[in-house]
N, CA, C and O atoms as a GROMACS GRO file, in nm:
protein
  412
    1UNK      N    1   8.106   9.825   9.804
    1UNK     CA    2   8.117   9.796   9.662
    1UNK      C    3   8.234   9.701   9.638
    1UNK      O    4   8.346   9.709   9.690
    2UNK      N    5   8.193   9.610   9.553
    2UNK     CA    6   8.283   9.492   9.541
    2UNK      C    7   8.429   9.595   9.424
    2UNK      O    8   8.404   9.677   9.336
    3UNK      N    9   8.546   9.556   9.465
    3UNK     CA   10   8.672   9.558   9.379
    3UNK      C   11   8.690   9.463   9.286
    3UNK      O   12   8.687   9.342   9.311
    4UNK      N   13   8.711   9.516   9.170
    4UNK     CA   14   8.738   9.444   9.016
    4UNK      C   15   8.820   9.292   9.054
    4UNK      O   16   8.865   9.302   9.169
    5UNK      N   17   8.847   9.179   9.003
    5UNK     CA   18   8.906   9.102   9.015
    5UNK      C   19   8.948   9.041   8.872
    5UNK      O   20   8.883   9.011   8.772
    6UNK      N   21   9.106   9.035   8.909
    6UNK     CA   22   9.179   8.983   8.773
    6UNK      C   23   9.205   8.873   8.762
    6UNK      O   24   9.261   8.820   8.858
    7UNK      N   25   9.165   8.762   8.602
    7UNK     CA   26   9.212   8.642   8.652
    7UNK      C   27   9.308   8.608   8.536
    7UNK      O   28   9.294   8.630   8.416
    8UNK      N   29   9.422   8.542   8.609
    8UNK     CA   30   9.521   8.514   8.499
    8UNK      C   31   9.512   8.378   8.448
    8UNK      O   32   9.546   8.303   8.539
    9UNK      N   33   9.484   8.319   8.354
    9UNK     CA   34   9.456   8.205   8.311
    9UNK      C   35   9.637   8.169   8.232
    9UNK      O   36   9.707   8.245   8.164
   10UNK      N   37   9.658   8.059   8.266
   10UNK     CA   38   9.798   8.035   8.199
   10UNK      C   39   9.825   7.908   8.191
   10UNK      O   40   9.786   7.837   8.284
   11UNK      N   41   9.907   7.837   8.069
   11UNK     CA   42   9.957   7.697   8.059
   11UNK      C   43  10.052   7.651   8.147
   11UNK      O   44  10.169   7.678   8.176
   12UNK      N   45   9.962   7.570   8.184
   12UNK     CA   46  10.110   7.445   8.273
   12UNK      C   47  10.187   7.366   8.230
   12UNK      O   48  10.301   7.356   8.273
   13UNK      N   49  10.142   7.298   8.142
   13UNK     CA   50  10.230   7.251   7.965
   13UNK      C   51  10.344   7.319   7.919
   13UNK      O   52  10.445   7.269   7.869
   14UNK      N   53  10.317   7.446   7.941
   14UNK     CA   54  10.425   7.557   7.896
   14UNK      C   55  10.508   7.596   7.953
   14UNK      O   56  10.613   7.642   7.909
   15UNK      N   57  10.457   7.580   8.122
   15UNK     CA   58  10.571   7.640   8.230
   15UNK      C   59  10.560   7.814   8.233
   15UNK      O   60  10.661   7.884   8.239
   16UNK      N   61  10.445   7.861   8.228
   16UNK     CA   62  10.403   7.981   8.234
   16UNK      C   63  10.353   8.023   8.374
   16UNK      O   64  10.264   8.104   8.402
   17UNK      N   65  10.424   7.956   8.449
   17UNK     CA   66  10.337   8.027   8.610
   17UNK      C   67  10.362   8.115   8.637
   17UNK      O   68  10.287   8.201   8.682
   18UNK      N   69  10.528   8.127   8.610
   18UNK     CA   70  10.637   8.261   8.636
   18UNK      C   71  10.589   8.377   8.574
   18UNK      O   72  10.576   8.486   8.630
   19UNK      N   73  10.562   8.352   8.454
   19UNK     CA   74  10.507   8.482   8.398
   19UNK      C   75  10.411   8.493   8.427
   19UNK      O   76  10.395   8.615   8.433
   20UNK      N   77  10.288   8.426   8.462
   20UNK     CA   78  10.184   8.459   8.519
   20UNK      C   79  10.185   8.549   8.657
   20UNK      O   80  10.138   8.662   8.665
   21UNK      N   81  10.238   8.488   8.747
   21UNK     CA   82  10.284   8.507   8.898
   21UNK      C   83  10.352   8.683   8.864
   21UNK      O   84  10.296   8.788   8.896
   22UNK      N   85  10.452   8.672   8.809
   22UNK     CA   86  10.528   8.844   8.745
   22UNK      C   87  10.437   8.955   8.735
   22UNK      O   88  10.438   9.060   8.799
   23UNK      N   89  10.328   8.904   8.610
   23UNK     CA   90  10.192   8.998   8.587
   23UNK      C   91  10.133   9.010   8.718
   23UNK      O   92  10.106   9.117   8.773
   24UNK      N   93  10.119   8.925   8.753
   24UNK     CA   94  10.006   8.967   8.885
   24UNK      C   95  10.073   9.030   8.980
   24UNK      O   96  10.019   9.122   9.042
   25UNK      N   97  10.187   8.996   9.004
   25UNK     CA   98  10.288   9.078   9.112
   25UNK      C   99  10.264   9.257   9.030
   25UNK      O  100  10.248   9.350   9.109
   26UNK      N  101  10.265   9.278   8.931
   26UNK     CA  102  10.294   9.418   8.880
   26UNK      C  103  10.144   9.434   8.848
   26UNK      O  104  10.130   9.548   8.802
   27UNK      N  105  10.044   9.380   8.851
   27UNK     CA  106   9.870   9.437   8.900
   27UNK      C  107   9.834   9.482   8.978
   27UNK      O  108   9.773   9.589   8.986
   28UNK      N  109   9.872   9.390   9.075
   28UNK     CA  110   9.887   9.436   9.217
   28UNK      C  111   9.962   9.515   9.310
   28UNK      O  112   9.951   9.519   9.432
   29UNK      N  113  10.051   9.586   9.223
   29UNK     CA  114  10.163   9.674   9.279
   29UNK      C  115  10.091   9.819   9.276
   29UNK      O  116  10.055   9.903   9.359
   30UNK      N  117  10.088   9.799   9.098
   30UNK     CA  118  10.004   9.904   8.994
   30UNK      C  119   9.915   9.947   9.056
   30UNK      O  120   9.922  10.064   9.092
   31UNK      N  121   9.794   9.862   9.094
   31UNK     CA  122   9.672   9.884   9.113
   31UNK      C  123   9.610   9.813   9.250
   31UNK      O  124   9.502   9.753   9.256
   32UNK      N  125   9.696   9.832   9.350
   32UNK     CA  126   9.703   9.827   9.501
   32UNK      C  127   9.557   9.840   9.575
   32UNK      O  128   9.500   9.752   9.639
   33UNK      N  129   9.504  10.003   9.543
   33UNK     CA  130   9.428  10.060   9.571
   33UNK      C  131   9.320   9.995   9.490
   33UNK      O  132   9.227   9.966   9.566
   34UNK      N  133   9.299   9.966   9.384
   34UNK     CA  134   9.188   9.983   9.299
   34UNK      C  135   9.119   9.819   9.300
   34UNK      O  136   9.002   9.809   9.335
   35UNK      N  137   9.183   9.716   9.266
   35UNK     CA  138   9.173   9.583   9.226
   35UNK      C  139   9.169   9.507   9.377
   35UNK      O  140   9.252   9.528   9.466
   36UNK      N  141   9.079   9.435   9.384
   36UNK     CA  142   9.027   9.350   9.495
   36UNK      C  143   9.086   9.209   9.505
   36UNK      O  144   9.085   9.142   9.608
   37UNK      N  145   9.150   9.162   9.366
   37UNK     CA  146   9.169   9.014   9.352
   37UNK      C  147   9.231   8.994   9.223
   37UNK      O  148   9.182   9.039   9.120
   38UNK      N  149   9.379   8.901   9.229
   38UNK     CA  150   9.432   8.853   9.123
   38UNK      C  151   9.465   8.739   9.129
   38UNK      O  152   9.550   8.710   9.213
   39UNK      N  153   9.423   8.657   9.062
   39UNK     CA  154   9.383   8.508   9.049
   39UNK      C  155   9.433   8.443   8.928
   39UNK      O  156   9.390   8.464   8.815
   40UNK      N  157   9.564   8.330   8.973
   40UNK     CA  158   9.611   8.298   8.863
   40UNK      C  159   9.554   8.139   8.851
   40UNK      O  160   9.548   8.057   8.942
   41UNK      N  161   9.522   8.125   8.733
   41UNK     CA  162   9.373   7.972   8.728
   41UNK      C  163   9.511   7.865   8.633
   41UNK      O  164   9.575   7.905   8.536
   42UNK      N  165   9.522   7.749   8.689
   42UNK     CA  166   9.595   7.684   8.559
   42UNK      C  167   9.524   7.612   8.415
   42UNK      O  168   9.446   7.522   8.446
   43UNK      N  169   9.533   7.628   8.311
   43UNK     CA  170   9.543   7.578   8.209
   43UNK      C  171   9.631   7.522   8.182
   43UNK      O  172   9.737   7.501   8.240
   44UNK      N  173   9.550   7.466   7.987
   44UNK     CA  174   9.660   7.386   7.942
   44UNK      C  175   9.619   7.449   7.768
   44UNK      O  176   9.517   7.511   7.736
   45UNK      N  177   9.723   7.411   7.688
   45UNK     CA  178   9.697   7.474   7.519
   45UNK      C  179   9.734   7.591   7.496
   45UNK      O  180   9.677   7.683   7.437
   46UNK      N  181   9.849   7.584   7.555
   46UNK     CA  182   9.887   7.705   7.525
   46UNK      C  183   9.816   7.828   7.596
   46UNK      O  184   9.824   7.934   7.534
   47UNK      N  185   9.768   7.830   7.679
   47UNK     CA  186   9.663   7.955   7.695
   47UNK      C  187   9.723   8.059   7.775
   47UNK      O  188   9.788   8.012   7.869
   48UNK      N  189   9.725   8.205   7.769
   48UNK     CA  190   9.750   8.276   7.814
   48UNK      C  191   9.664   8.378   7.816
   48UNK      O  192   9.702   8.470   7.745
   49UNK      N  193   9.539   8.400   7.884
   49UNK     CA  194   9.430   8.487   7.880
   49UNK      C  195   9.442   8.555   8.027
   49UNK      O  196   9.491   8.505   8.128
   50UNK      N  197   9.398   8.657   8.014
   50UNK     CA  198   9.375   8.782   8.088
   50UNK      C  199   9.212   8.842   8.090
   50UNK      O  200   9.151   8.892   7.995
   51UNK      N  201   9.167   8.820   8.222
   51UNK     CA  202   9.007   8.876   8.233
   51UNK      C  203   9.011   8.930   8.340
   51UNK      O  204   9.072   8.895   8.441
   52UNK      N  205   8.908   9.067   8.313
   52UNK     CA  206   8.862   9.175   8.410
   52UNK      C  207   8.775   9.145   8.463
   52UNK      O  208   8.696   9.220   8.406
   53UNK      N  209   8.683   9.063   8.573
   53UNK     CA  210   8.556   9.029   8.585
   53UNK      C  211   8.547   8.945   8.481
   53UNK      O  212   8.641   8.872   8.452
   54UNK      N  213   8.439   8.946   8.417
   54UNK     CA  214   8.383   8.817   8.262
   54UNK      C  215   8.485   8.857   8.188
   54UNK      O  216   8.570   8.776   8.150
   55UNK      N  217   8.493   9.051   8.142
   55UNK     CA  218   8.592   9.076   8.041
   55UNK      C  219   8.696   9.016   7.981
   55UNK      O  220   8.792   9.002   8.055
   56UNK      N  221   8.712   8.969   7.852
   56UNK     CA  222   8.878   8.922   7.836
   56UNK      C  223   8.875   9.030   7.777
   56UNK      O  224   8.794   9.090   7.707
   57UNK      N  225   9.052   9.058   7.844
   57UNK     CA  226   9.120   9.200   7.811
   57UNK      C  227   9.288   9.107   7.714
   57UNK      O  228   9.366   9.162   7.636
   58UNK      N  229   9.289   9.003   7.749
   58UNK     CA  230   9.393   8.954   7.652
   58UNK      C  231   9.399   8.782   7.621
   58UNK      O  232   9.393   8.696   7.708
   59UNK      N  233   9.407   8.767   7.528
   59UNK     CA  234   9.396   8.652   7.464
   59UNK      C  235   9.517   8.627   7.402
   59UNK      O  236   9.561   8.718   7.331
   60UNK      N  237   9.594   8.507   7.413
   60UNK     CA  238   9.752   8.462   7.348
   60UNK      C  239   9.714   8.402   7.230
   60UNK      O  240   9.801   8.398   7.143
   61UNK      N  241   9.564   8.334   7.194
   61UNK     CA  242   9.513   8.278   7.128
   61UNK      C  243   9.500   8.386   7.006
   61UNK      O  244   9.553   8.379   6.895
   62UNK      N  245   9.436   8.460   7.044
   62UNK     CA  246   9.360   8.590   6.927
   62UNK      C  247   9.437   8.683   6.916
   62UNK      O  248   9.438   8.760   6.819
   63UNK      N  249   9.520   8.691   7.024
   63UNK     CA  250   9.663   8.832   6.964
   63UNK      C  251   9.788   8.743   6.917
   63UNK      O  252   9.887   8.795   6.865
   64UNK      N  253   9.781   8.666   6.928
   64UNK     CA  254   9.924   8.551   6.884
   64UNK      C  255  10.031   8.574   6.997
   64UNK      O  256  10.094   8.469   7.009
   65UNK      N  257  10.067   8.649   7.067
   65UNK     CA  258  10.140   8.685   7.182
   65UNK      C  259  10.118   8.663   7.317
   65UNK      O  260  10.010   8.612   7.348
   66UNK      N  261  10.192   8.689   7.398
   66UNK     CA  262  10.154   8.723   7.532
   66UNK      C  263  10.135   8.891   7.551
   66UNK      O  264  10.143   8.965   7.453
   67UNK      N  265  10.118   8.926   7.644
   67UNK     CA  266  10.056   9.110   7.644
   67UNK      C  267  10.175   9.170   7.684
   67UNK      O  268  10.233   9.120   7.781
   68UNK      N  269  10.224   9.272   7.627
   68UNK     CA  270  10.306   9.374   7.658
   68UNK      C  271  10.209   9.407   7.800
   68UNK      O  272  10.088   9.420   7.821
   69UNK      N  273  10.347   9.415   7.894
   69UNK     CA  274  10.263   9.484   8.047
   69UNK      C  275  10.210   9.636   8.078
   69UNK      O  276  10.105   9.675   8.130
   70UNK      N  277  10.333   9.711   8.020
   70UNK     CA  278  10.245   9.807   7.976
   70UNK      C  279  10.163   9.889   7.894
   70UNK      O  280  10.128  10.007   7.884
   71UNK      N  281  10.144   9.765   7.835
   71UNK     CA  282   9.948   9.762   7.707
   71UNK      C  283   9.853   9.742   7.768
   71UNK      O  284   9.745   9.799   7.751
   72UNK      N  285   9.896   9.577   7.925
   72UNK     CA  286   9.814   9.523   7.958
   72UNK      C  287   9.772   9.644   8.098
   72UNK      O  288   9.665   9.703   8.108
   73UNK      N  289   9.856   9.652   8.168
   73UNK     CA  290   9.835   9.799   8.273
   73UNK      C  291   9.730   9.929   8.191
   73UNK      O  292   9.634   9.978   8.249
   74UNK      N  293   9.756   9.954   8.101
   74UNK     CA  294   9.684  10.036   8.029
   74UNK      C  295   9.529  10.010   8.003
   74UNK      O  296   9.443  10.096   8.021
   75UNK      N  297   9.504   9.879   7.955
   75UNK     CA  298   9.367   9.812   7.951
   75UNK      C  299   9.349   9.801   8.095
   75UNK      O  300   9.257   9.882   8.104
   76UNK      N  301   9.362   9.775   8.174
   76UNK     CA  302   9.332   9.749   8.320
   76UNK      C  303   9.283   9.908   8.363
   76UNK      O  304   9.170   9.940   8.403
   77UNK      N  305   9.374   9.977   8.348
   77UNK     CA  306   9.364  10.121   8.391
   77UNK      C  307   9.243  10.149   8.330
   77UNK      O  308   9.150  10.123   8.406
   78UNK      N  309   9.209  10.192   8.223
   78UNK     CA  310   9.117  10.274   8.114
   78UNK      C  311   8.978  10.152   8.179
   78UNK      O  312   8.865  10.153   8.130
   79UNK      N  313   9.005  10.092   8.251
   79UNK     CA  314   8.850  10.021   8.285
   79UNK      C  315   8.813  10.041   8.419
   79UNK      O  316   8.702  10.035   8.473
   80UNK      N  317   8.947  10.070   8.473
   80UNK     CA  318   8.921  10.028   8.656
   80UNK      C  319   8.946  10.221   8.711
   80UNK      O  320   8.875  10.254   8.805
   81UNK      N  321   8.995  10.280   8.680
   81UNK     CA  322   9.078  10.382   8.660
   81UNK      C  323   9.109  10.503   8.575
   81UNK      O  324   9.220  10.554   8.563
   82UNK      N  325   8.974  10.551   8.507
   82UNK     CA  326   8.995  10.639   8.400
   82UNK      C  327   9.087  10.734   8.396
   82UNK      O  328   9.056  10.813   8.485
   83UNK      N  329   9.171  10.766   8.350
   83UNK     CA  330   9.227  10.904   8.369
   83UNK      C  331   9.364  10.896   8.452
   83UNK      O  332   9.451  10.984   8.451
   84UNK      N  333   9.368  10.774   8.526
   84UNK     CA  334   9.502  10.795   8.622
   84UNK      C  335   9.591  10.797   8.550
   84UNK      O  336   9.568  10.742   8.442
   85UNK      N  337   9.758  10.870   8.573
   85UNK     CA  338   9.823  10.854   8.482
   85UNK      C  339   9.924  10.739   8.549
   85UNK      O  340   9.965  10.763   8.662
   86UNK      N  341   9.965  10.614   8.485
   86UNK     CA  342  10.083  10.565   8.471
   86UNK      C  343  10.233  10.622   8.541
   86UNK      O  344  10.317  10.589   8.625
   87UNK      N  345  10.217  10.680   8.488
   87UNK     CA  346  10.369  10.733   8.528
   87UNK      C  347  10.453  10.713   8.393
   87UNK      O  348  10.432  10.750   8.277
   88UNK      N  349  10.593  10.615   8.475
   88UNK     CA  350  10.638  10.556   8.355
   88UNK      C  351  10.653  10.479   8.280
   88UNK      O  352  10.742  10.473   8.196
   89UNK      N  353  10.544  10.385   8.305
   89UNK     CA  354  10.464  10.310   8.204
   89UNK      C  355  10.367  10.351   8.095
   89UNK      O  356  10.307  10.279   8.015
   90UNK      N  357  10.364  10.477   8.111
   90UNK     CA  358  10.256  10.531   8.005
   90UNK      C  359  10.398  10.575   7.916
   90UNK      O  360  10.367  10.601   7.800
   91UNK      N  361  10.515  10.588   7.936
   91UNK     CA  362  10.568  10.642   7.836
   91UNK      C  363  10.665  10.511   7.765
   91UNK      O  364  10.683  10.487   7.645
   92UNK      N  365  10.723  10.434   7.894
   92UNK     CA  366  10.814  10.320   7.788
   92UNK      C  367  10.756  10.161   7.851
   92UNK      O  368  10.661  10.136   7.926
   93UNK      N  369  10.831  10.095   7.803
   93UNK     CA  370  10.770   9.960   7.843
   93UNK      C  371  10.894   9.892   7.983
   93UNK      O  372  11.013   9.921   7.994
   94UNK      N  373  10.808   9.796   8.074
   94UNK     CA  374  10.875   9.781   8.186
   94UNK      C  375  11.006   9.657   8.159
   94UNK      O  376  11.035   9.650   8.039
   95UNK      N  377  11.060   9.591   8.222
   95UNK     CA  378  11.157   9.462   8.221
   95UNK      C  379  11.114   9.393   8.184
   95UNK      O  380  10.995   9.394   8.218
   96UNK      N  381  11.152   9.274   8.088
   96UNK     CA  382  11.118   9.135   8.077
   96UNK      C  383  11.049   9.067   8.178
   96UNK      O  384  11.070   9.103   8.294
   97UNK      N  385  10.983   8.990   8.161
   97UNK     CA  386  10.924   8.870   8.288
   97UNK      C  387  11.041   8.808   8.305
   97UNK      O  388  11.148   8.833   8.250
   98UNK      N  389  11.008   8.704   8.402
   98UNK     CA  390  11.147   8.588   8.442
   98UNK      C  391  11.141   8.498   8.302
   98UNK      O  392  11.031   8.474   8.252
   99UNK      N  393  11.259   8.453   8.243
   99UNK     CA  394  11.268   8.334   8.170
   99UNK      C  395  11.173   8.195   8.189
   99UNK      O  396  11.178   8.122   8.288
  100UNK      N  397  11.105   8.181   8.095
  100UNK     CA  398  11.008   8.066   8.076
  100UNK      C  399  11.021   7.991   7.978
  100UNK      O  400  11.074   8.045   7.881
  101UNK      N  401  10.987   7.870   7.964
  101UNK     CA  402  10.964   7.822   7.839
  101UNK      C  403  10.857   7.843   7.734
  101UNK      O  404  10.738   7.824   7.760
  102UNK      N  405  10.902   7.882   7.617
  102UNK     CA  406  10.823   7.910   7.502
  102UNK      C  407  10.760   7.785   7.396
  102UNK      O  408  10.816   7.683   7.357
  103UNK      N  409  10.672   7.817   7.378
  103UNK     CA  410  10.596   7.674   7.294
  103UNK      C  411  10.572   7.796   7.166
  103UNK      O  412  10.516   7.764   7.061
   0.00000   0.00000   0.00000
């Protein structure tokens, strides 16, 4: 059975690799066991999208933000992972990403 694959879509315009690269480092930490593939794709326009398979699980476009990680761990979980608990990400939120530039 094929493993879920995550793809991080992110602006190069923006200088968002770092934070891209960060998320996927903490997907793949998170979800070791579970997730088959995290794939960071470059864009441009600002984009900062997050997809499960076809799923988009986050849009920078349609939420106005980038994703709290542990909102975005949470959506990942509740699809790939019912029921596992977090730990302590289910109760507070993790570190900043590395410093990037903001548009």
């Amino acid at each position: 059975m094929r493993q879920p694959r995550v793809e991080i879509e992110y602006c190069t315009q923006c200088r968002w690799l770092l934070r891209a690269a960060w998320t996927a480092q903490e997907l793949l930490t998170t979800f070791s066991d579970e997730l088959g593939e995290v794939a960071l794709v470059p864009g441009t326009g600002a984009v900062f999208n997050v997809r499960l398979d076809e799923e988009m699980l986050w849009s920078r476009q349609e939420q106005g933000a980038h994703p709290d990680l542990a909102d975005l761990k949470r959506l990942v979980r509740d699809r790939i992972a019912p029921g596992r608990s977090l730990g302590h990400t289910d109760r507070r939120s993790p570190p900043p990403p590395p410093a990037d530039h903001e548009h």
